[in-house]
C-alpha positions as CSV (number, residue, x, y, z in Angstrom):
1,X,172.2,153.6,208.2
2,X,174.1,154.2,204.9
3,X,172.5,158.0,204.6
4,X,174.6,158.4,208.5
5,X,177.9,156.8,207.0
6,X,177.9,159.4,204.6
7,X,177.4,162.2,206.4
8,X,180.1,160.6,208.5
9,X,182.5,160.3,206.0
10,X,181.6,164.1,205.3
11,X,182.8,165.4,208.5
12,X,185.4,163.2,208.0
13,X,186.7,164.7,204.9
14,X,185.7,168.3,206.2
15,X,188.1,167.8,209.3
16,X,185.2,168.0,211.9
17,X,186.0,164.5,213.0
18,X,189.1,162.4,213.3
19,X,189.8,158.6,212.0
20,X,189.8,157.7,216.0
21,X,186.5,159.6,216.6
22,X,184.8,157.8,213.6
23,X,185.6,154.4,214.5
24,X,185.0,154.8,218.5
25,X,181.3,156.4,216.7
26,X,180.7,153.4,214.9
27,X,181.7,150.9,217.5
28,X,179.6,153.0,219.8
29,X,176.5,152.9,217.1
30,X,176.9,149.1,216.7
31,X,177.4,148.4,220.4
32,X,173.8,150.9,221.5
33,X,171.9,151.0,218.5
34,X,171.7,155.0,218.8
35,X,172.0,157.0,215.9
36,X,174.7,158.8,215.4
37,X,173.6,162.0,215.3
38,X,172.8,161.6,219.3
39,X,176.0,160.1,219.8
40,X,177.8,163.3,218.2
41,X,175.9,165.3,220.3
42,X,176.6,163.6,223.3
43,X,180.5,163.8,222.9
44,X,180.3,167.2,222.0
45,X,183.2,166.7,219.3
46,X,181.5,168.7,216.7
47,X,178.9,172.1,216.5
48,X,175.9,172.2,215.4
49,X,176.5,174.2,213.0
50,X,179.6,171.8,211.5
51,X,176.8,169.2,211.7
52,X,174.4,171.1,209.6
53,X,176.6,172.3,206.9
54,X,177.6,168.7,206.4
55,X,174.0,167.4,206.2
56,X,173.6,170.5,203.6
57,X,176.4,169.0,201.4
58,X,175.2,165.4,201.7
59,X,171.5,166.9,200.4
60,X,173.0,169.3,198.0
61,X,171.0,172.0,199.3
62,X,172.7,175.2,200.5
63,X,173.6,176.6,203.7
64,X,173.8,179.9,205.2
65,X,174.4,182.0,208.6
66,X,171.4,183.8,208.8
67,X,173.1,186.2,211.2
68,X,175.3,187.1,208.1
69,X,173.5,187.6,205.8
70,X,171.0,190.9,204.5
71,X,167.5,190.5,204.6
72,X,165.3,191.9,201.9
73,X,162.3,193.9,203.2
74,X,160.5,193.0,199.9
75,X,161.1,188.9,201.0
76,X,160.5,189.9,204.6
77,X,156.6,190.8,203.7
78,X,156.3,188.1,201.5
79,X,155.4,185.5,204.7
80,X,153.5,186.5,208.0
81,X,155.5,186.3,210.9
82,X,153.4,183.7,212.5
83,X,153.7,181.6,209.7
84,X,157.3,182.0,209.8
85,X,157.6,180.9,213.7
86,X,155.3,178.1,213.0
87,X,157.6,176.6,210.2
88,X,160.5,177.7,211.0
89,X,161.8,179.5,208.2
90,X,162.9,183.2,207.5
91,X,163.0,184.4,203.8
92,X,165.3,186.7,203.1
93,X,166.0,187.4,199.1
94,X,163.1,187.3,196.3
95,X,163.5,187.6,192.5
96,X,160.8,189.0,190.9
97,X,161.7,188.5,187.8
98,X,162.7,184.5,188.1
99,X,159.5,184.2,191.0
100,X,162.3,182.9,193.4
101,X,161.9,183.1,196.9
102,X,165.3,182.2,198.8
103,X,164.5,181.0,202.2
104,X,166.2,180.0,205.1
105,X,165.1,177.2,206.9
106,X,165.4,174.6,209.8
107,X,164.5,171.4,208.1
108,X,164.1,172.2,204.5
109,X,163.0,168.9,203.7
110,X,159.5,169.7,205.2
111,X,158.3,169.7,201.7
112,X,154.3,170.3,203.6
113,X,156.1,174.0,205.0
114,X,157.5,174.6,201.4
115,X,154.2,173.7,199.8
116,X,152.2,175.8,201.9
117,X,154.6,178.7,201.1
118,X,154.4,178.6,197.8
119,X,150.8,178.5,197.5
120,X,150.6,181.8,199.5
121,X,153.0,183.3,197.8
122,X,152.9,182.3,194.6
123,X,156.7,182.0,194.4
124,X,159.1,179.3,193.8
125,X,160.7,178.5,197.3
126,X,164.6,178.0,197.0
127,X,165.2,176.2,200.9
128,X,168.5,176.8,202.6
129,X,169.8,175.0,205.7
130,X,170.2,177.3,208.7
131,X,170.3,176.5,212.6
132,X,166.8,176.7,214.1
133,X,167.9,178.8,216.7
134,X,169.3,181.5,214.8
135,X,166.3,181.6,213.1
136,X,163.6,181.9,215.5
137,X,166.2,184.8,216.8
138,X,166.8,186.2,213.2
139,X,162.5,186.1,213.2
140,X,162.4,187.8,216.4
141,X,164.8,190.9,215.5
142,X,164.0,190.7,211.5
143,X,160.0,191.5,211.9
144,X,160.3,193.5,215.0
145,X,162.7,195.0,214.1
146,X,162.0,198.7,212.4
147,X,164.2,198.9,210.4
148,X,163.4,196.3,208.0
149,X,159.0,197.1,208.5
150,X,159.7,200.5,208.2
151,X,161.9,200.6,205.0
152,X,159.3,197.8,203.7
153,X,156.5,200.3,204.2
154,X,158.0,203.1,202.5
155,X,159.1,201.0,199.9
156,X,155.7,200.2,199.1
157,X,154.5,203.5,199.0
158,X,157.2,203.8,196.2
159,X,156.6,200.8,194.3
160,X,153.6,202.1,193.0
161,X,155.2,204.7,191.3
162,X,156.0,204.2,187.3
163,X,159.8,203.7,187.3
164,X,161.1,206.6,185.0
165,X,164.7,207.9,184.3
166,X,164.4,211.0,186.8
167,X,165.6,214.3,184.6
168,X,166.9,216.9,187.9
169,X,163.6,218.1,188.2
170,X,161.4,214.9,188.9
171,X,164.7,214.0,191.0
172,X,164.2,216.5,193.2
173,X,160.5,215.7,193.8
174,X,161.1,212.4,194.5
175,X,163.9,212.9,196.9
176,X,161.4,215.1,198.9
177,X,158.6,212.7,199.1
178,X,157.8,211.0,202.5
179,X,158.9,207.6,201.5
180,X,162.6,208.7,200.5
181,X,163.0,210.7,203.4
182,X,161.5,208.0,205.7
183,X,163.5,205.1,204.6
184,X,167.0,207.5,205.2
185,X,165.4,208.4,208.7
186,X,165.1,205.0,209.3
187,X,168.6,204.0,208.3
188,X,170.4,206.4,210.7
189,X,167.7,206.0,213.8
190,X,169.3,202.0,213.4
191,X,172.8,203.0,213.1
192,X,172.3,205.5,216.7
193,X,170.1,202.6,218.5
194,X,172.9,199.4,217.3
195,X,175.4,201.6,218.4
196,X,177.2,201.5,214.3
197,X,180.2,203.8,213.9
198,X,179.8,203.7,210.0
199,X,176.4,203.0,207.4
200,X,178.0,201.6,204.4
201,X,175.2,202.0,201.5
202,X,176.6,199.8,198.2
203,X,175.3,199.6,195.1
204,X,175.8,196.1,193.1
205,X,174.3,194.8,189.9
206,X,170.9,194.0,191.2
207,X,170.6,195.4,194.4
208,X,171.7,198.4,197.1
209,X,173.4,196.8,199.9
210,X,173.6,198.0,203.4
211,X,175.9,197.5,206.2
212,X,176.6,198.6,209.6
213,X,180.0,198.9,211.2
214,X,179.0,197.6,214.8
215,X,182.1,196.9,217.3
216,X,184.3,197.1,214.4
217,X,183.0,194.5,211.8
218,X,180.8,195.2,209.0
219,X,176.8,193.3,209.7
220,X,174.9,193.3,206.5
221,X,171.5,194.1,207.3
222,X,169.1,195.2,204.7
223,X,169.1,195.1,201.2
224,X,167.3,197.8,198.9
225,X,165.8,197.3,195.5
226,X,168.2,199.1,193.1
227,X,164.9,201.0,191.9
228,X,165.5,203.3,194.8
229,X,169.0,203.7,195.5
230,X,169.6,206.9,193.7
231,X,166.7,208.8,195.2
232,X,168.1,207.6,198.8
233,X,171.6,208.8,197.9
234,X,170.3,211.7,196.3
235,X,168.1,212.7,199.7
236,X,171.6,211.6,201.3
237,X,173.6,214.0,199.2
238,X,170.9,217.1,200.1
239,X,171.6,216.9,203.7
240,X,175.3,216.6,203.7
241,X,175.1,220.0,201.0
242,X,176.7,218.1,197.9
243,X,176.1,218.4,194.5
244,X,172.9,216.0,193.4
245,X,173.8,216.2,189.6
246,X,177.8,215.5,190.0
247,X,178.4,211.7,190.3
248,X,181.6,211.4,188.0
249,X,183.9,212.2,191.5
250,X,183.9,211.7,195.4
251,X,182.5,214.4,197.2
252,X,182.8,214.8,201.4
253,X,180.0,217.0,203.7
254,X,178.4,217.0,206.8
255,X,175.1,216.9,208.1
256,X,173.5,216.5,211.6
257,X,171.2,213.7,212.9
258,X,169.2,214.2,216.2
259,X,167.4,211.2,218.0
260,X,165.6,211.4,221.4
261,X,167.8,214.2,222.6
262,X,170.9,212.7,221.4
263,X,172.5,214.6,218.5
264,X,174.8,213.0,216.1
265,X,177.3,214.6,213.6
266,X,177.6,212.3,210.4
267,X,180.2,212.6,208.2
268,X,179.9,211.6,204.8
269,X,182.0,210.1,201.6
270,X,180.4,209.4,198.4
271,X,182.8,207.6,195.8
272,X,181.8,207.0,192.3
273,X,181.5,203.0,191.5
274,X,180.8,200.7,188.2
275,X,177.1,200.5,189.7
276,X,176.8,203.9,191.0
277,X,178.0,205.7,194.2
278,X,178.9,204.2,197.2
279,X,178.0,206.3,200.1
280,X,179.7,205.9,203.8
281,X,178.2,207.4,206.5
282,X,180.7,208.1,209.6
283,X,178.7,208.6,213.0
284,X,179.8,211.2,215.3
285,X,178.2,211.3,218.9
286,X,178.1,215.4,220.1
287,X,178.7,215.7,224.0
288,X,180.0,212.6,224.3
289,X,181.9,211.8,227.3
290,X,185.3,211.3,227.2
291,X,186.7,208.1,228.3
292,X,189.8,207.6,230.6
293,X,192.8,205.6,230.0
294,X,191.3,203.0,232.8
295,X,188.3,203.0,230.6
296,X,190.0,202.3,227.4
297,X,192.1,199.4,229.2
298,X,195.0,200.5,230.3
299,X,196.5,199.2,233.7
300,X,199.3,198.3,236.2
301,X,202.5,199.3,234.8
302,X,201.7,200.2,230.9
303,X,198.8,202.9,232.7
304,X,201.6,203.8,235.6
305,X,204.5,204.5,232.4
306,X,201.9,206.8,230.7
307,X,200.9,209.1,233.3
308,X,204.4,209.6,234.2
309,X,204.9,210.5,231.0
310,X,202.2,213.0,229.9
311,X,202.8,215.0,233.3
312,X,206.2,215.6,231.8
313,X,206.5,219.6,230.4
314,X,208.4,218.2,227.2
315,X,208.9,216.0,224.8
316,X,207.2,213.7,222.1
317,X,204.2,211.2,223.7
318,X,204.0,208.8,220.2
319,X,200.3,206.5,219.8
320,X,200.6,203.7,217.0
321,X,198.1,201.3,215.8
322,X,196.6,200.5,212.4
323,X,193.9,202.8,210.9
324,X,190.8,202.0,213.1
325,X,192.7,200.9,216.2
326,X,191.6,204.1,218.6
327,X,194.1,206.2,218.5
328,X,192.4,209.2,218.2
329,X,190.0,208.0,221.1
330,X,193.5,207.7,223.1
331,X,194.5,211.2,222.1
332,X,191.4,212.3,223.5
333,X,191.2,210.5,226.7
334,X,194.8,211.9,227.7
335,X,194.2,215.5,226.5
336,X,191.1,215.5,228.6
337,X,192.9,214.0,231.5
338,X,195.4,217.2,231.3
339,X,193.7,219.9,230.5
340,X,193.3,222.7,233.2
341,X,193.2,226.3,232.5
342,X,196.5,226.8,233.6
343,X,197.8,224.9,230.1
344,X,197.2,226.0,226.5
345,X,196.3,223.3,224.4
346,X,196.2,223.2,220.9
347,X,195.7,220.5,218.4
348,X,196.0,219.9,214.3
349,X,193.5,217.2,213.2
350,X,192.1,215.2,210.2
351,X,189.3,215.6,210.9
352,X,188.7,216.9,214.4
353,X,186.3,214.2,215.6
354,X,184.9,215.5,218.9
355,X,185.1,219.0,220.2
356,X,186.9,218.9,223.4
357,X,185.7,222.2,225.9
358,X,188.8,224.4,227.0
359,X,190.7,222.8,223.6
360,X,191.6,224.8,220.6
361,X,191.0,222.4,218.0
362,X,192.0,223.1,214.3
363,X,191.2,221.2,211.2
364,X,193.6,220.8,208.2
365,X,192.8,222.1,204.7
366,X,195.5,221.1,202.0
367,X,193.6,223.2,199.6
368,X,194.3,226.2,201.5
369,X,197.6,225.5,202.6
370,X,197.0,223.9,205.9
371,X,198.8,220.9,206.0
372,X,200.4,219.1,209.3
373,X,203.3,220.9,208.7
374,X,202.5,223.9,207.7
375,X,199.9,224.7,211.3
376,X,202.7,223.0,213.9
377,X,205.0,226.1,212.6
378,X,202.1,228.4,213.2
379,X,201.2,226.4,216.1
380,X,204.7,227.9,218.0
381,X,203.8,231.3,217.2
382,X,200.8,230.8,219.8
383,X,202.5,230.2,223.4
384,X,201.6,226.7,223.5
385,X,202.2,224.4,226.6
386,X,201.0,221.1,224.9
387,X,200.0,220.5,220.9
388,X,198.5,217.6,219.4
389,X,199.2,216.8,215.7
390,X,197.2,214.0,214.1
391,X,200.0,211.9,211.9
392,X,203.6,212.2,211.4
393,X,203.0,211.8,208.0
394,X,206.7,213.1,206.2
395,X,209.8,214.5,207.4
396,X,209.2,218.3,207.7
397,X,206.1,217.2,210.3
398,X,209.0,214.7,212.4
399,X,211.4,217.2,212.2
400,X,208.8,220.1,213.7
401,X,207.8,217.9,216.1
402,X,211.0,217.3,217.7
403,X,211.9,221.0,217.6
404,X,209.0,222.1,219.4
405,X,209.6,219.3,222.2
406,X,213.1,220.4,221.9
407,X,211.9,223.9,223.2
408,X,210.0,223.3,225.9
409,X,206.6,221.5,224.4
410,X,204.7,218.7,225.3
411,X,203.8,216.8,221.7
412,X,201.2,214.5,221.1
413,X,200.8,212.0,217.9
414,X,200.0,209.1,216.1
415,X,202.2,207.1,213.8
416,X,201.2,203.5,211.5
417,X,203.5,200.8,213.1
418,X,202.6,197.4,214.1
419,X,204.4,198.0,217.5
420,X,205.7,200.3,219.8
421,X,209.1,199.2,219.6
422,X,208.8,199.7,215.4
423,X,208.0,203.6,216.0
424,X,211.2,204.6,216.4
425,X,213.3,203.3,213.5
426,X,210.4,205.0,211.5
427,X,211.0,208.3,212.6
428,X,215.1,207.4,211.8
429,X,213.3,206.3,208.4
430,X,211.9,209.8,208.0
431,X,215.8,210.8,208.4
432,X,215.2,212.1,212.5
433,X,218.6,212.7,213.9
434,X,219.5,210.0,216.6
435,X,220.8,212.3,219.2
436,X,217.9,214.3,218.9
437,X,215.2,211.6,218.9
438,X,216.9,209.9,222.2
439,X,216.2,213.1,223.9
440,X,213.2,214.2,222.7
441,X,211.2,211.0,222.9
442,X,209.3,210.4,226.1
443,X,206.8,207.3,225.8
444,X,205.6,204.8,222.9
445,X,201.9,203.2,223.4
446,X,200.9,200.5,220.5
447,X,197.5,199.4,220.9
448,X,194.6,197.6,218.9
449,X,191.1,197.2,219.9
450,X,188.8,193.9,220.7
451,X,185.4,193.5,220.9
452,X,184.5,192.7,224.3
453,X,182.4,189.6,225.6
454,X,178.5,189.8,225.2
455,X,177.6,190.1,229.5
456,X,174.2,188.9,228.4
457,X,174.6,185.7,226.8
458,X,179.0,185.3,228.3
459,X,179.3,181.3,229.5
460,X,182.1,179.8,230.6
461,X,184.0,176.6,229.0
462,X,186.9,174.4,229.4
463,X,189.8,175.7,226.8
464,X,191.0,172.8,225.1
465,X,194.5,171.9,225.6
466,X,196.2,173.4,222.7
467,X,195.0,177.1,223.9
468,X,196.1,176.1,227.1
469,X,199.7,175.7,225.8
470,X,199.5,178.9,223.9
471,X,198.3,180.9,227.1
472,X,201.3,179.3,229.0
473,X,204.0,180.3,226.3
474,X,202.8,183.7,225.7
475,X,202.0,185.2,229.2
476,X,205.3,183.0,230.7
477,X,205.2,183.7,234.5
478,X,202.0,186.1,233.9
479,X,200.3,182.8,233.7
480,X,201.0,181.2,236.9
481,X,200.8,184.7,238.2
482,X,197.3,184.8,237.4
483,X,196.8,181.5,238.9
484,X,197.5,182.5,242.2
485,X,195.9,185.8,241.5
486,X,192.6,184.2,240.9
487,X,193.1,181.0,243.3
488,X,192.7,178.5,241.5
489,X,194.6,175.0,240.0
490,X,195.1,175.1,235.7
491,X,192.5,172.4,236.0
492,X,190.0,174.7,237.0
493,X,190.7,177.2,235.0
494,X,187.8,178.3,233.0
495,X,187.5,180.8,229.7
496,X,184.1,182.6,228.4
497,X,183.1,183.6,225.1
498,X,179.2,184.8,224.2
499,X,176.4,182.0,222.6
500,X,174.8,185.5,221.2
501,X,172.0,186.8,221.9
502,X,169.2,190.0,221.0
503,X,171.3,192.7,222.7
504,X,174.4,191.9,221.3
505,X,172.8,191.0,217.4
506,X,173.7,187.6,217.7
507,X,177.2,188.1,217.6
508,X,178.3,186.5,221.1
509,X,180.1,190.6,221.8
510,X,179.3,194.0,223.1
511,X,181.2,196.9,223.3
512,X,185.2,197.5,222.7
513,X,188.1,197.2,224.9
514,X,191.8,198.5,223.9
515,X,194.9,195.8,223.9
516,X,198.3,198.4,224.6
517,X,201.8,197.9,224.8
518,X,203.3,201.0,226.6
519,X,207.3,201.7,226.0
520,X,209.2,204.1,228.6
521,X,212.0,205.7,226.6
522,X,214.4,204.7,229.1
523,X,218.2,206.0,229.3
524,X,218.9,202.4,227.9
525,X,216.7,202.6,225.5
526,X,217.8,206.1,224.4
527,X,221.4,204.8,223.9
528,X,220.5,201.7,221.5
529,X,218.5,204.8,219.6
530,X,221.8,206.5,219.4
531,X,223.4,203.2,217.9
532,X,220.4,203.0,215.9
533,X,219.7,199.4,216.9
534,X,216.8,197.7,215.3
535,X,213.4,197.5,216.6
536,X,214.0,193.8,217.9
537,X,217.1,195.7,220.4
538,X,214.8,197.8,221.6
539,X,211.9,195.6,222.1
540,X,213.7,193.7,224.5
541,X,215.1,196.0,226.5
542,X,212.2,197.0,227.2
543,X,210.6,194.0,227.9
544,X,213.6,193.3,230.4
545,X,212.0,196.8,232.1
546,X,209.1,195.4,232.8
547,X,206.7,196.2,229.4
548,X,204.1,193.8,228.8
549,X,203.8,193.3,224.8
550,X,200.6,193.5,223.3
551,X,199.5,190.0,222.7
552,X,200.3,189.3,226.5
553,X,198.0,192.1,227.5
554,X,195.2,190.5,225.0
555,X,195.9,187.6,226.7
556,X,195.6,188.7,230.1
557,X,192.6,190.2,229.4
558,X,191.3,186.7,228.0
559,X,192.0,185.0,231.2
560,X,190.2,187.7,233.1
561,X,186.8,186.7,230.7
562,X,186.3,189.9,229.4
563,X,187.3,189.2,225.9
564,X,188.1,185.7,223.3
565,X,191.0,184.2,221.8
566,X,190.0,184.5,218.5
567,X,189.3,188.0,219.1
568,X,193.5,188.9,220.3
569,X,194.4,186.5,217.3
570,X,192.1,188.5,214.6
571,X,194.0,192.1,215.9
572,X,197.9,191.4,217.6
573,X,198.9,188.3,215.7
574,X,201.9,189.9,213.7
């Protein structure tokens, strides 16, 4: 029993368990003669995984989260997938040069599994803990999955090649040849098919990493001996039409991608780094739909405020959020919504994203004069009725924007403020006149987005009572609101988060939803602009008009199960 007081003491030390939950497990142990491990589990007080990274520091033996973590195709083909569902294990790094095989495993003190392993491969295994289940699903996607057989078959086909410093010329053959091209193929066919918005290909002392923007975060999922990473950039670097031989700066291109039908613009960014260049590839779907407000998450009141205000013939229609918070998805949604051929629409963007029919959409080139500024001036030389600009980025852009709402314009942008009620002492920042701003400004929409429950793998579960507390103090009457919305007592109230699953790459989410605080420029609201009050003023005014804040709107949207608490925390806590 003194290798389970240990462990004990572990999760003691770690936090998992209290001093009260240790001595009512010991009395219980005593008292039933179970071990404690069945106890634990039985009271539910700690996770599995807690559990297994404790028994990993009582065993000195590492532990990882196979679900974050890149997998090596040259590891991958080291054991046979059979072998790896029969024991368990998934390797997923291997060092040639020390005969390491790094392996993740559900009991890696089965020293008959690691024997047989070594003997087959002739490598020395290094175990790591890891949860069984996220193994047999990590051994499920890993060699099914084609992205990691595909790269490992074409990186076979290049391993027996001599390794040579490539001069341009035997560059450029290599770039060409069908294993190259293959393994690039294979990259982007992933990124359409897991839905990625960016390919992130690093290079790092021994290695090429690879990673996937899905939803938001970055999933490392392959890793690429470093043997091959500058004929894959290279190959890259030929398709977007960039210079092969210049790698002392960043470059930018463009190429296109098609997949079953489905044809995909990818922008791409190389940037020179202390192991070579970085390459990020950002995926552009053609013809895609364009969403509506309802669609993005937008409701009662906040959705109400903003279709008031875009039917409106004038004035300025402000978006702010972070970089990467949908803005520009936003933009989009409402221009769609509004344009008719009775309107002229025209817009300045950075880069235009996705081509919107009936639109007249203009990129801006610094390097020939086209700045923000410089096209909104040319923009009022073109009869329009509405204009988009991408940033208000300086003065001169603030101040042409008001002008042109001044005259009869409906104007459209974005601006980098944590909330909606922080947009307006900005633009009195960028040295807007009051009077001027008060009557020019129509609406203010913050938002942020979250990643929205997995409706595969989505269970319910009892919030604990802390969260409970913070629902109550943060929604205020919205919570019992929602009560008698939903029927239901507080005791019954249940939320959801995802266990994970295949379709959603274990990661318990699926898909995004937008968080929005939407702010009327009311006659009150105008006048403390005119006093210049601070953002804090104007905040709540408006919340004594009815506007819900952001967080509250996160929250709502966590007691209606369709997204988590950690994920509203991660993206409104300010």
């Amino acid at each position: 029993m003194s290798a389970a007081v240990t462990l004990i003491d572990i999760l003691l030390a770690n936090g998992a368990l209290n001093r009260t939950q240790v001595d009512q497990l010991k009395a219980e142990g005593a008292a039933s003669g179970k071990e404690y491990e069945e106890i634990l589990k039985q009271h539910q007080w700690i996770t599995d995984e807690q559990l297994l990274a404790a028994k990993a520091q009582y065993y000195n033996i590492p532990f990882v989260r196979v679900n974050e973590i890149g997998v090596s195709p040259d590891a991958l083909s080291t054991v046979p997938q059979a072998v790896a569902q029969r024991y368990r294990v998934l390797p997923f790094a291997v060092d040639r040069m020390k005969n390491t095989l790094l392996m993740a495993m559900a009991n890696p003190l089965d020293l008959k599994a690691i024997d047989f392993i070594e003997k087959k491969t002739n490598l020395r295994v290094v175990p790591h803990f890891a949860l069984a289940e996220d193994i047999e699903l990590a051994i499920q996607e890993r060699f099914g999955q084609s992205l990691n057989s595909e790269v490992s078959a074409a990186l076979k086909e290049t391993s027996g090649q001599e390794k040579v410093v490539l001069d341009g010329i035997k560059l450029g053959e290599v770039i060409r040849e069908a294993p190259i091209a293959k393994i690039v193929e294979t990259l982007l066919t992933f990124a359409v098919k897991a839905r990625a918005s960016d390919i992130h290909i690093e290079p790092q002392e021994e290695k090429t990493r690879v990673r996937y923007r899905i939803d938001g975060i970055l999933h490392e999922r392959l890793v690429l001996p470093r043997s091959v990473q500058e004929a894959v950039i290279s190959r890259i670097k030929i398709l977007a039409d960039l210079k092969i031989d210049e790698k002392r700066i960043p470059q930018d291109g463009r190429f296109s991608f098609a997949l079953g039908g489905e044809e995909v613009d990818l922008r791409v960014s190389t940037l020179p780094t202390v192991h070579g260049e970085k390459v990020v590839m950002r995926l552009l779907k053609k013809g895609q739909q364009a969403y509506t407000l309802t669609d993005l998450g937008l409701r009662g009141l906040g959705l109400k405020n903003l279709e008031q205000a875009v039917v409106v013939p004038h004035g300025i229609i402000l978006i702010t959020g972070p970089t990467g918070s949908g803005k520009t998805t936003t933009l989009y949604a409402i221009l769609s919504k509004i344009n008719s051929p009775k309107v002229n629409i025209v817009t300045l963007e950075d880069p235009v994203e996705y081509e919107i029919p009936g639109v007249n959409q203009v990129q801006i080139n610094p390097k020939a004069g086209l700045t923000f500024a410089s096209g909104l001036r040319s923009f009022l030389r073109q009869d329009p009725n509405i204009i988009m600009v991408g940033e208000v980025r300086d003065t001169e852009t603030a101040d042409l924007a008001i002008q042109a709402s001044l005259t009869g314009h409906l104007v459209f942008s974005t601006l980098h403020t944590n909330s909606a009620s922080g947009a307006l002492p900005r633009l009195l920042d960028m040295q807007a006149e009051p009077f001027l701003l008060a009557s020019s400004m129509t609406c203010v929409v913050a938002q942020r987005v979250v990643r929205q429950i997995c409706q595969h793998c989505k269970t319910d579960y009892q919030p604990e009572a802390a969260v409970l507390t913070d629902l109550k103090k943060v929604l205020g009457s919205l919570f019992q609101a929602f009560l008698v919305r939903a029927k239901i007592s507080e005791s019954e109230l249940t939320l959801a988060k995802g266990k994970g699953c295949a379709e959603c790459n274990d990661t318990g989410y699926s898909g995004r939803i937008g968080i929005f605080e939407v702010l009327p420029v009311s006659q009150k609201i105008g006048r403390l602009i005119l006093e210049r009050q601070p953002s804090s003023a104007l905040e709540m005014q408006a919340i004594s008009e009815g506007m819900l804040l952001m967080k509250q709107d996160g929250y709502l949207k966590i007691l209606e199960k369709v997204t988590t608490v950690e994920e509203v925390l991660r993206v409104a806590e300010v």
